[in-house]
C-alpha positions in Angstrom: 0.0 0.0 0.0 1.3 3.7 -0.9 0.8 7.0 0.8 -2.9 7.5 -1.1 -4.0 3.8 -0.3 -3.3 4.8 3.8 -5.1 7.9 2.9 -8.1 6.6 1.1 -8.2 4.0 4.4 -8.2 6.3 6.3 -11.0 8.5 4.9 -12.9 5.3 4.5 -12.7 3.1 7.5 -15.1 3.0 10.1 -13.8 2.8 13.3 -13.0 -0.4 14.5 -11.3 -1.0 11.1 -7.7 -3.1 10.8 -5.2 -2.4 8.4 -2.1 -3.9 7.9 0.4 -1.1 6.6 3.8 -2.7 6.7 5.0 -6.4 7.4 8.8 -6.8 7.9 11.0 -5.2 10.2 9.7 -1.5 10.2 12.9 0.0 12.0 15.4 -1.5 9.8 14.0 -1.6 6.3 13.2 1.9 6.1 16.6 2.9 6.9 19.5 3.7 3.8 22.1 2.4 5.0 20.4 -1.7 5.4 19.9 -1.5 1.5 17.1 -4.3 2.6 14.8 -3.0 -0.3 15.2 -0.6 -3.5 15.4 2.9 -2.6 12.0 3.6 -4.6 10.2 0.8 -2.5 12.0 2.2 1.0 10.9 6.0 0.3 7.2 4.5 0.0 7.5 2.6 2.8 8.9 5.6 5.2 6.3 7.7 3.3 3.7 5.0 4.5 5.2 4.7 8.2 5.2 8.7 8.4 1.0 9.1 7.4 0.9 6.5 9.6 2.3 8.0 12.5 0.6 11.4 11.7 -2.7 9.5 11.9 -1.8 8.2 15.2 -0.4 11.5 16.8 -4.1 13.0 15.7 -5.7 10.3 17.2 -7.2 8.8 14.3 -5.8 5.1 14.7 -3.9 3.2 17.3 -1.0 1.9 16.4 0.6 -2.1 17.1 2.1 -4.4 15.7 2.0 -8.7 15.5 5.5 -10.6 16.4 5.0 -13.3 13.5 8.8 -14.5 14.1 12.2 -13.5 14.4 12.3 -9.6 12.6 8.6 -10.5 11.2 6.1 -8.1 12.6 3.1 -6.8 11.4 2.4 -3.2 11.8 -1.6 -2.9 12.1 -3.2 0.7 12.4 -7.2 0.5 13.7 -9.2 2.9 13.1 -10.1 5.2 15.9 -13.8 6.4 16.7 -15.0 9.9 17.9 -13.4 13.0 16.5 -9.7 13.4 15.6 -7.6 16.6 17.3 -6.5 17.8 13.7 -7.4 16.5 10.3 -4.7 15.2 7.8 -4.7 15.5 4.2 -2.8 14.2 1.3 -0.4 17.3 1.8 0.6 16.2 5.6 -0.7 19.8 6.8 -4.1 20.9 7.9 
């Protein structure tokens, strides 16, 4: 999923929702210097983990994340219900 797919989610979901956004090993693979994944696919993925994180810090989702094995996780963001603090758009501002 890109930046737009999280956005569309997260216009769309009702609350309650799960997505999973990322499954790997978040801290590592969206870092340059691992070279884990092509640099196109790692700029959407730290595009991805950054909405993400926006959503959470306005209270739109709550963030965890599934140990599936040794640096497997899944990352799941569930919609939050009620009112955000501050709306996010596709720009990242208000």
């Amino acid at each position: 999923m890109d930046e737009n797919g999280i956005c569309d989610w997260l216009a769309d979901a009702t609350p309650g929702a799960t997505l999973i956004y990322y499954r790997g090993h978040l801290g590592h693979d969206r870092m340059p210097s691992t070279k884990v994944l092509p640099e196109v696919l790692r700029r959407q993925v730290v595009d991805v983990a950054t909405r993400i994180q926006q959503a959470a810090e306005a209270e739109r989702v709550f963030l965890l994340q599934r140990r599936n094995g040794d640096d497997d996780f899944s990352y799941l963001a569930i919609k939050a219900a009620g009112h955000p603090r501050s709306s996010i758009t596709r720009g990242g501002r208000r």
